[in-house]
C-alpha positions as CSV (number, residue, x, y, z in Angstrom):
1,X,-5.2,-19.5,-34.4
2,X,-5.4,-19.7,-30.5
3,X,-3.1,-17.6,-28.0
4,X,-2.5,-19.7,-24.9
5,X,-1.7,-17.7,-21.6
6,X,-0.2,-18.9,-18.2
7,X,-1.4,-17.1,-15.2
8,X,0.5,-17.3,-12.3
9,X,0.6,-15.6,-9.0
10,X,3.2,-13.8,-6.9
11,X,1.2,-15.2,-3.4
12,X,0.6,-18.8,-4.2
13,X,3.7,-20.9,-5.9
14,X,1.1,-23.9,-6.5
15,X,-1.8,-21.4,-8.1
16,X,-1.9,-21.6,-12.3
17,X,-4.2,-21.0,-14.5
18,X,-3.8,-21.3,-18.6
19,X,-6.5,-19.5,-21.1
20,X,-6.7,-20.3,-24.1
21,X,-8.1,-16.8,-26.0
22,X,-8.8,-16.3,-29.7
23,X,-6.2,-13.9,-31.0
24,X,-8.7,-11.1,-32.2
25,X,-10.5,-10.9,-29.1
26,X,-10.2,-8.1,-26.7
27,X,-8.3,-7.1,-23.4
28,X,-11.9,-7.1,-22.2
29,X,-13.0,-10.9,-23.3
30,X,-9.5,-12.1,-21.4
31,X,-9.8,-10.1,-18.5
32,X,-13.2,-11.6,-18.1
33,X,-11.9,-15.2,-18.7
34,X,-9.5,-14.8,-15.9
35,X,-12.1,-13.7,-13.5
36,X,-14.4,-16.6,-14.4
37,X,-11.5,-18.8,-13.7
38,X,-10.7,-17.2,-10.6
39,X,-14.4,-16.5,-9.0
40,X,-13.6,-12.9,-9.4
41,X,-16.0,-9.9,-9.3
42,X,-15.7,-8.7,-12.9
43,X,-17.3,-5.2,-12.0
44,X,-14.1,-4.3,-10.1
45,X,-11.4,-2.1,-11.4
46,X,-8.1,-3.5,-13.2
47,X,-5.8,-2.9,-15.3
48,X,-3.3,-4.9,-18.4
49,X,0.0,-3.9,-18.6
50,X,2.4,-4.7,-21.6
51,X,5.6,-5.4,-19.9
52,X,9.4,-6.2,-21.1
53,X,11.3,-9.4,-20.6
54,X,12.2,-8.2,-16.6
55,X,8.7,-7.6,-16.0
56,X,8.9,-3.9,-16.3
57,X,5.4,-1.6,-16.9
58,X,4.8,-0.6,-20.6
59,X,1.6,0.5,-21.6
60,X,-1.4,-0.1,-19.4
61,X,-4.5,-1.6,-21.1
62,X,-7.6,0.0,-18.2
63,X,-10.6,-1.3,-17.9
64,X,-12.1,1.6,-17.5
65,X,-11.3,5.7,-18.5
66,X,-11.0,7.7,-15.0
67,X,-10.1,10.6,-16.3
68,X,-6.4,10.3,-14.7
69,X,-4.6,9.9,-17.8
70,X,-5.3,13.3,-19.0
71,X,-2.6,14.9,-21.6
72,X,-1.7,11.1,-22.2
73,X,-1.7,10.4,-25.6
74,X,-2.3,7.1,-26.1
75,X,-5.3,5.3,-23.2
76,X,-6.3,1.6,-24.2
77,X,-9.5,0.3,-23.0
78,X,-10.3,-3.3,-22.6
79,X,-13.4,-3.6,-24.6
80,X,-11.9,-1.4,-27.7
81,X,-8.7,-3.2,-27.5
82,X,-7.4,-6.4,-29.5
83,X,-5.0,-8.7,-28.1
84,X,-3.2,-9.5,-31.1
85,X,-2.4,-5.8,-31.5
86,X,-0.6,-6.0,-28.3
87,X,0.9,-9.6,-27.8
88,X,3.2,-12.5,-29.6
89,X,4.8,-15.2,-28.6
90,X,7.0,-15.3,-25.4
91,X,4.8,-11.4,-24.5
92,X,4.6,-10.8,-20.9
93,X,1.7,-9.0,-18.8
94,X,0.7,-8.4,-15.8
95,X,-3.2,-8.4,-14.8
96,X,-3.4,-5.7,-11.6
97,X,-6.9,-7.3,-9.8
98,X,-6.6,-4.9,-6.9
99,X,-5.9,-1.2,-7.3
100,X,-5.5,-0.5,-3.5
101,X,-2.5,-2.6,-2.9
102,X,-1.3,-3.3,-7.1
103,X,-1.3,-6.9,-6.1
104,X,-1.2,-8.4,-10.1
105,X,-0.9,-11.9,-12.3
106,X,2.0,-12.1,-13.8
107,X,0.5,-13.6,-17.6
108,X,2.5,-15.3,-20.5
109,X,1.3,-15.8,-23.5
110,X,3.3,-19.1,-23.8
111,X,2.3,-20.5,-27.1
112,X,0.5,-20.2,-30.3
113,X,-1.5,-22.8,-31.7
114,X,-2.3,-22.7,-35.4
115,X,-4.6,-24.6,-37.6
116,X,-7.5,-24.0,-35.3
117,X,-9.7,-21.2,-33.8
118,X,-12.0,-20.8,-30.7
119,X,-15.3,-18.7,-30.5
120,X,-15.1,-18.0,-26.4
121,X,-12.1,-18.4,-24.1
122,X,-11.6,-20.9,-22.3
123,X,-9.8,-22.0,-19.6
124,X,-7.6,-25.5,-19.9
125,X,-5.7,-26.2,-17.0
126,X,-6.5,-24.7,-13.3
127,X,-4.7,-25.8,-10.1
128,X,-4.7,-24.3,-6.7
129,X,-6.3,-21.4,-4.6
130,X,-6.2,-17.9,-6.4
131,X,-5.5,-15.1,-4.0
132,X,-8.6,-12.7,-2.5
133,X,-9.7,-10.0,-5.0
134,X,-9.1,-7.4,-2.8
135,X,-7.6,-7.1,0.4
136,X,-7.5,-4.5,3.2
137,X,-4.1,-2.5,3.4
138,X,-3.4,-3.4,7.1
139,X,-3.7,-7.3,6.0
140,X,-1.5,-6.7,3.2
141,X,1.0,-4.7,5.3
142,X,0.8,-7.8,7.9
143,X,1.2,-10.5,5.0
144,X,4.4,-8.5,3.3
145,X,5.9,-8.0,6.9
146,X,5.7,-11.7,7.4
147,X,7.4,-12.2,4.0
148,X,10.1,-9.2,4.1
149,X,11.1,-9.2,7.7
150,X,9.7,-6.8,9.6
151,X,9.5,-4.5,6.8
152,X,6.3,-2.4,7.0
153,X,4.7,-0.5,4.3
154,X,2.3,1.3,6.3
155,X,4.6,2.9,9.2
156,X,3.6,5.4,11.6
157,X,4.6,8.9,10.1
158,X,6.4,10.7,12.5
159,X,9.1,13.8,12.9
160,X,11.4,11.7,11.5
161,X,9.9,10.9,8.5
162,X,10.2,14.7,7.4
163,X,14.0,15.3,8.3
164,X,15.2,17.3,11.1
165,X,13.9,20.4,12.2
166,X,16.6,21.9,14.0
167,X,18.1,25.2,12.5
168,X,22.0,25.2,12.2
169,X,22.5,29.5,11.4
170,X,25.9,28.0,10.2
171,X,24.8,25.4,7.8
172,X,23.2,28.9,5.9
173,X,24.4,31.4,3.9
174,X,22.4,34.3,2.6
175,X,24.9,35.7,0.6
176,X,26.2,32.7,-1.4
177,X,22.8,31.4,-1.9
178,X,21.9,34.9,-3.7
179,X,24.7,35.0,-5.8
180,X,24.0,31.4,-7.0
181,X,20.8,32.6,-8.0
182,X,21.8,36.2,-9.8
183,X,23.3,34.1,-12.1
184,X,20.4,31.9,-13.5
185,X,18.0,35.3,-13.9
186,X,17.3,36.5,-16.9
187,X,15.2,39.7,-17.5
């Protein structure tokens, strides 16, 4: 049996790439297929996620254990990880390549070919220029204004940004707001 994934991304509508991944391989042996195809560094840090029909985070597959995900029960690494554990038919994923600015794939495995197997992945079909790895946070800002508007993601923080801080005596009172609180103390 052989899972076949589309890759697409999110910056370049004419970018695609389809892997074709035995079923019982790991996170880690498709992650490293999709760099291959792409010209990626596969030292950097990235992350599977398992995500619904409306491309909506589920369980993140890491590539590595940071030590972030403390008092999480459940923490899936690549290399311990099989895909068939994880993915059908129609199952959605994104591939986060760059941390800094959670720019992703968006993966699905599309189809399911039986009546044959593969020893290594492979990729199929590849067409057009994959985004950059990884990409400075001002350059990213300056690519979504250009998308969104004038939108920035990285504004100058300023008094505004923390509410007012003019003091209205009116606006305040003592009396009610220790009255409210009597009432949720317990000895």
């Amino acid at each position: 049996m052989i899972f076949n994934f589309k890759i697409r991304s999110t910056e370049n509508d004419k970018f695609r790439r389809d892997i074709q991944i035995d079923p019982d391989a790991t996170f880690l042996e498709l992650k490293n297929a999709i760099c291959d195809s792409v010209g990626y560094d596969k030292g950097q840090l990235c992350s599977f996620f398992i995500c619904d029909d409306s491309w909506e985070r589920r369980e993140e597959i890491a590539f590595a254990d940071l030590g972030f995900d403390e008092g999480m029960d459940d923490l899936y690494l690549m290399e311990d990880t099989i895909i068939r554990d994880f993915v059908d038919e129609g199952q959605r994923l994104l591939f986060v390549f760059d941390y800094m600015t959670d720019r992703a794939f968006r993966i699905k495995m599309d189809e399911c070919i039986t009546g044959t197997t593969l020893h290594d992945p492979v990729c199929v079909f590849a067409q057009g220029v994959p985004p950059k790895q990884s990409m400075e946070l001002e350059d990213f800002d300056d690519k979504q204004k250009t998308k969104k508007g004038d939108i920035s993601l990285i504004d100058d923080i300023d008094e505004e940004f923390y509410g007012s801080d003019a003091y209205n005596e009116d606006e305040f009172d003592p009396e009610g707001f220790s009255e409210d609180l009597s009432d949720d103390y317990v000895d």
